[in-house]
C-alpha positions as CSV (number, residue, x, y, z in Angstrom):
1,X,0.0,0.0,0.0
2,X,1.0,3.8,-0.6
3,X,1.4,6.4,2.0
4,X,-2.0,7.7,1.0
5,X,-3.5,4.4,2.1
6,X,-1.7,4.6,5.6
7,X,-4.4,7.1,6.8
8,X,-6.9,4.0,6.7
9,X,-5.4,2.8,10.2
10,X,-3.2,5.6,11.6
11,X,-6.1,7.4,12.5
12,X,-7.2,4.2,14.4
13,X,-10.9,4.5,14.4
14,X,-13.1,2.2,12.4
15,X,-14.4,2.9,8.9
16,X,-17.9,4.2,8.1
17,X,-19.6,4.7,5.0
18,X,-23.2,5.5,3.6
19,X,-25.0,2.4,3.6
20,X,-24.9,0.5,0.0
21,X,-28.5,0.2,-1.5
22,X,-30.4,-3.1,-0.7
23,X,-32.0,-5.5,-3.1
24,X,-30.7,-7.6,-6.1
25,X,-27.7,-6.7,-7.6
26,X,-27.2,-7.3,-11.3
27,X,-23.9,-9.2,-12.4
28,X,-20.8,-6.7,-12.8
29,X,-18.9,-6.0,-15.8
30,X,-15.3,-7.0,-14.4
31,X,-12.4,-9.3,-15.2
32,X,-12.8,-12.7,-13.1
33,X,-9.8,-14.5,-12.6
34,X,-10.7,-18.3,-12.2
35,X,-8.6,-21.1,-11.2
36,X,-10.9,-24.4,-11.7
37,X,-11.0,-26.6,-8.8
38,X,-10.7,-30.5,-9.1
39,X,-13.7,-32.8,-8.8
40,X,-17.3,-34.2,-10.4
41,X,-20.5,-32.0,-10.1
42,X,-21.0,-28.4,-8.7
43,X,-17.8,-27.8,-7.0
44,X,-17.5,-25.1,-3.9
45,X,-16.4,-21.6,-4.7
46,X,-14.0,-18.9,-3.2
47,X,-14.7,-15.2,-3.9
48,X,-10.8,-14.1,-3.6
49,X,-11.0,-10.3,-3.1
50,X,-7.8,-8.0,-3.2
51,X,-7.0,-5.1,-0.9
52,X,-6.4,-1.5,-1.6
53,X,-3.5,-1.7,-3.6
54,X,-5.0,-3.5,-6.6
55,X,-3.8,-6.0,-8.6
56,X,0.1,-5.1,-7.5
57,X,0.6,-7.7,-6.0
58,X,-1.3,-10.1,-8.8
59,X,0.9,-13.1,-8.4
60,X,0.4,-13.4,-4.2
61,X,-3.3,-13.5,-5.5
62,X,-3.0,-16.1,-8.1
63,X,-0.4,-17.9,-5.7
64,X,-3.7,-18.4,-3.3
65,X,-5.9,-19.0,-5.8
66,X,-4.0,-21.6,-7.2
67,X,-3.6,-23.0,-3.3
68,X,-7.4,-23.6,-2.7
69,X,-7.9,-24.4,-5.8
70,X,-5.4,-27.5,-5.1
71,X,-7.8,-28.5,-2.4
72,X,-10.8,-28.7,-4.7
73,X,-12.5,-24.9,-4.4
74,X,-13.4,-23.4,-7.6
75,X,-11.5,-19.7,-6.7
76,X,-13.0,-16.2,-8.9
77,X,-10.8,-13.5,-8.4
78,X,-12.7,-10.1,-10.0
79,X,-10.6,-7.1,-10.9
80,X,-13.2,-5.2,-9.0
81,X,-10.9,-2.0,-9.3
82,X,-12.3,-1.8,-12.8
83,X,-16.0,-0.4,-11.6
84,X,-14.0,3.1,-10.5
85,X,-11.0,3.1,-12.8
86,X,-8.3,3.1,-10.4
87,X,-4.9,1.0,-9.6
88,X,-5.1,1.2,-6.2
89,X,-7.2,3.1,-3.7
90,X,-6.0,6.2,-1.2
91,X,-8.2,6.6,2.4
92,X,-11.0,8.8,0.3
93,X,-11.5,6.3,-2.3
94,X,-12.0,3.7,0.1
95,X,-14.4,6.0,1.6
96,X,-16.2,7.4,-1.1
97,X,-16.5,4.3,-3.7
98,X,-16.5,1.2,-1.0
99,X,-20.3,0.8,-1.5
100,X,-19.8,1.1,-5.1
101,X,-17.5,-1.7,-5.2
102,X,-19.4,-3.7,-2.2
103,X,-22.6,-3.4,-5.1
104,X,-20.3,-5.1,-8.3
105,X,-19.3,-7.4,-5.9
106,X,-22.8,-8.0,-5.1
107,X,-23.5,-8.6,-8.5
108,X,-20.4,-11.0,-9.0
109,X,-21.9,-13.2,-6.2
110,X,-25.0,-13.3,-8.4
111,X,-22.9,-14.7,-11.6
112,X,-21.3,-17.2,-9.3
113,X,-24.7,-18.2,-7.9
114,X,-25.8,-19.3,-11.4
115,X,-22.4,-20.9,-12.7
116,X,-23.7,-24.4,-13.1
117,X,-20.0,-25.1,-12.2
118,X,-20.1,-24.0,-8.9
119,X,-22.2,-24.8,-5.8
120,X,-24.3,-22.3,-4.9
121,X,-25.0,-23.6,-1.5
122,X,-21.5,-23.7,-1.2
123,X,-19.5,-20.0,-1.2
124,X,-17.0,-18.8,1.0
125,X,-15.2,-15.0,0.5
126,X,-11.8,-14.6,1.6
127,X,-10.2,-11.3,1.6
128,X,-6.9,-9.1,2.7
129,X,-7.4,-5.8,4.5
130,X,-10.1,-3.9,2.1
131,X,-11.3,-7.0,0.5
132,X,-11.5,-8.0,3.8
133,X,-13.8,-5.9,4.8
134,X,-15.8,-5.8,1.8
135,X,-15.7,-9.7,2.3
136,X,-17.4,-9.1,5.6
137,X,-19.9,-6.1,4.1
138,X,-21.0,-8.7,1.5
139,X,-21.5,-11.5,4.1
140,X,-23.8,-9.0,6.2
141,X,-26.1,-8.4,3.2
142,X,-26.0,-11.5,1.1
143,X,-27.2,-15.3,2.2
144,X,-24.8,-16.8,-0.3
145,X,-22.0,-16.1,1.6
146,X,-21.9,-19.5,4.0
147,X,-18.0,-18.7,5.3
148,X,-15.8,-15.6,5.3
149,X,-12.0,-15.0,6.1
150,X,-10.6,-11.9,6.7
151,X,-7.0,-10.8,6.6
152,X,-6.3,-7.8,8.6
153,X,-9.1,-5.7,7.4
154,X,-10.9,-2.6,8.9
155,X,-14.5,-3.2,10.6
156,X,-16.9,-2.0,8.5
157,X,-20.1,-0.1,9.9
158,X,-22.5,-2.4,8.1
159,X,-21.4,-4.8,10.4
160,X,-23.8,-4.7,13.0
161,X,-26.6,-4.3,11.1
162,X,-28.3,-7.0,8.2
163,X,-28.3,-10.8,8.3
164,X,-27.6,-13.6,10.6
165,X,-23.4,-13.3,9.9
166,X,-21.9,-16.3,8.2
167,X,-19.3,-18.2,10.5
168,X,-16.3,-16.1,10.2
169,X,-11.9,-16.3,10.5
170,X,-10.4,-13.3,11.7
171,X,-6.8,-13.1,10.9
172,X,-4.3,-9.8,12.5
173,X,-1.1,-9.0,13.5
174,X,-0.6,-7.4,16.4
175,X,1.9,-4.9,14.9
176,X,-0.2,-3.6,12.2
177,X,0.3,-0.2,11.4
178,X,-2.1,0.4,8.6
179,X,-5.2,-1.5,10.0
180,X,-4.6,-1.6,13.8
181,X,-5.2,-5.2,15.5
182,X,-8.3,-3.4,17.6
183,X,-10.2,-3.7,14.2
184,X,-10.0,-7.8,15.0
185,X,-11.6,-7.2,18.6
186,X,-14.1,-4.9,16.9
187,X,-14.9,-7.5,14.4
188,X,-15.3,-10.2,16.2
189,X,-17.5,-8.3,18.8
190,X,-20.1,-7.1,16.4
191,X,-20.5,-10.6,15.1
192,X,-21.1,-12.3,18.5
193,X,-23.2,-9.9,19.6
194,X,-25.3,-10.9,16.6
195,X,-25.1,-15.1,17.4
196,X,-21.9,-15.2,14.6
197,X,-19.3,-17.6,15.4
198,X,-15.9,-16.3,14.8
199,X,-12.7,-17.4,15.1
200,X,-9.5,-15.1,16.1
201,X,-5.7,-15.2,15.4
202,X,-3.7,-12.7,16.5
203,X,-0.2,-12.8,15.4
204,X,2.5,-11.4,17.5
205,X,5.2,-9.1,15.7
206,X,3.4,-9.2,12.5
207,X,2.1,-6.4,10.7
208,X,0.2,-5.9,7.7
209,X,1.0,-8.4,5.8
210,X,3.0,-11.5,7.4
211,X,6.2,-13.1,7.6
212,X,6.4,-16.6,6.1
213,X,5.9,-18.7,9.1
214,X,2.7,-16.5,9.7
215,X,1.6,-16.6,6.3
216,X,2.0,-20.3,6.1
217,X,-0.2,-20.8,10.2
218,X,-2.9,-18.5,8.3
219,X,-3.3,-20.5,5.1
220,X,-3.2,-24.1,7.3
221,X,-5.8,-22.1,9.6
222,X,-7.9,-21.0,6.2
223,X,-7.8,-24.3,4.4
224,X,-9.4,-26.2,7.4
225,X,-11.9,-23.4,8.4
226,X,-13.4,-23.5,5.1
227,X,-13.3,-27.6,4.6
228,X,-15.2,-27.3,7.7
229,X,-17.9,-25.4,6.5
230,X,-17.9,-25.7,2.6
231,X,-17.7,-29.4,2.7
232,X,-17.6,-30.5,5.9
C-alpha cells in the first residue's frame, strides 16, 4: 500500500460509509480470474477479493488461488478496481467508492450463484485488509456467503446491522500499522453480539501483511476453516 492508504489505520478509528443500497444486484462487468477446482459436479467456490492496492501484488493472489484451488475450491478472483477506474485506492476512495465496489461485488456473487459449475450452497469469501472488509460487508447483506476469512481488514459499519453473519476467520497481527489489531476485537465483537461464530488469530510481531511462518499458520488455519464449512 502507498502512504495515501496509511491514513486507513493511523487514525485508528473504524471505517464508516453511507449504507450501499439493498435489493438484487445485477452481475458486474469485471475481469474474473478463475482457477478451476478438481472434482465431479457443482464444486464449492472462493470469492478471492484484493486489498487496496490493486492488482500489484497479482501473483500473491494467483499464488492463493491456485492453493485452494489444489484443495478442490473453484476460486474467482474479480478485478473489482475496474467499476471506479483506479490502480489502487487512497483513504477517500475507500471512503467514497466502498459501497460502489461492495454493489459489483454483489452482483459478482450473483454470476457465481448461477455458474452451473459452482455450488451455490456452497461459497465462501476470503479477503486481505479492504477486501477483507468488503468480504465481511457482502456477508452482512447476502445469504450466499456461507463462510468468510478476513486478513487484517478494517471493521466496516455495516457490520452490526443486516443478516444472521456467516461463521467467520479473523486473521491480525498485532503490529499492524495500517489497519490496527483493535479492528479484529471490533470485528469479532459485532458478530457475536449478533449469534456469529468467529474465530480469532492474533499474530504477535506481525504487521500488515506476514512473515512466512505466519503466512504459512494462516493459510493451514484457512484451508481447514473452510473444509469445515464448505464441505464439511
Amino acid at each position: 500500500m502507498d502512504r495515501r492508504t496509511a491514513l486507513l489505520g493511523l487514525s485508528g478509528a473504524v471505517m464508516s460509509f453511507g449504507s450501499p443500497q439493498a435489493g438484487p444486484a445485477s452481475p458486474a462487468p469485471v475481469t474474473i480470474d478463475r482457477s478451476k477446482g478438481a472434482g465431479p459436479g457443482r464444486r464449492p467456490a472462493v470469492l478471492l477479493l484484493h486489498g487496496a492496492d490493486g492488482l500489484t501484488r497479482r501473483s500473491q493472489y494467483q499464488f492463493a488461488a491456485q492453493m485452494l484451488a489444489s484443495q478442490g475450491y473453484t476460486v474467482l478472483f474479480p478485478h473489482y478496481f475496474e467499476l471506479t477506474g483506479e490502480q489502487r485506492a487512497s483513504y477517500g476512495e475507500i471512503s467514497t467508492k466502498y459501497a460502489t465496489w461492495l454493489n459489483g461485488l454483489q452482483g459478482v456473487l450473483a454470476a457465481i450463484s448461477n455458474d452451473p459449475a459452482i455450488n451455490p450452497s456452497r461459497i465462501a469469501v476470503v479477503g486481505a485488509s479492504l477486501g477483507g472488509a468488503l468480504a465481511l460487508s457482502l456477508a452482512a447483506r447476502d445469504h450466499r456467503v456461507r463462510a468468510v476469512v478476513s486478513y487484517f481488514a478494517f471493521r466496516p459499519e455495516d457490520l452490526s446491522a443486516g443478516r444472521s453473519p456467516a461463521p467467520t476467520l479473523v486473521l491480525h497481527g498485532d503490529a499492524d500499522r495500517l489497519v490496527p489489531v483493535s479492528n479484529a476485537a471490533a470485528i469479532e465483537t459485532a458478530l457475536r453480539a449478533r449469534g456469529g461464530i468467529v474465530e480469532t488469530q492474533i499474530y504477535p510481531g506481525e504487521g500488515h501483511g506476514f512473515s512466512q511462518a505466519a503466512q504459512l499458520d494462516a493459510a493451514t488455519r484457512t484451508g481447514a476453516f473452510l473444509a469445515r464449512y464448505l464441505t464439511g
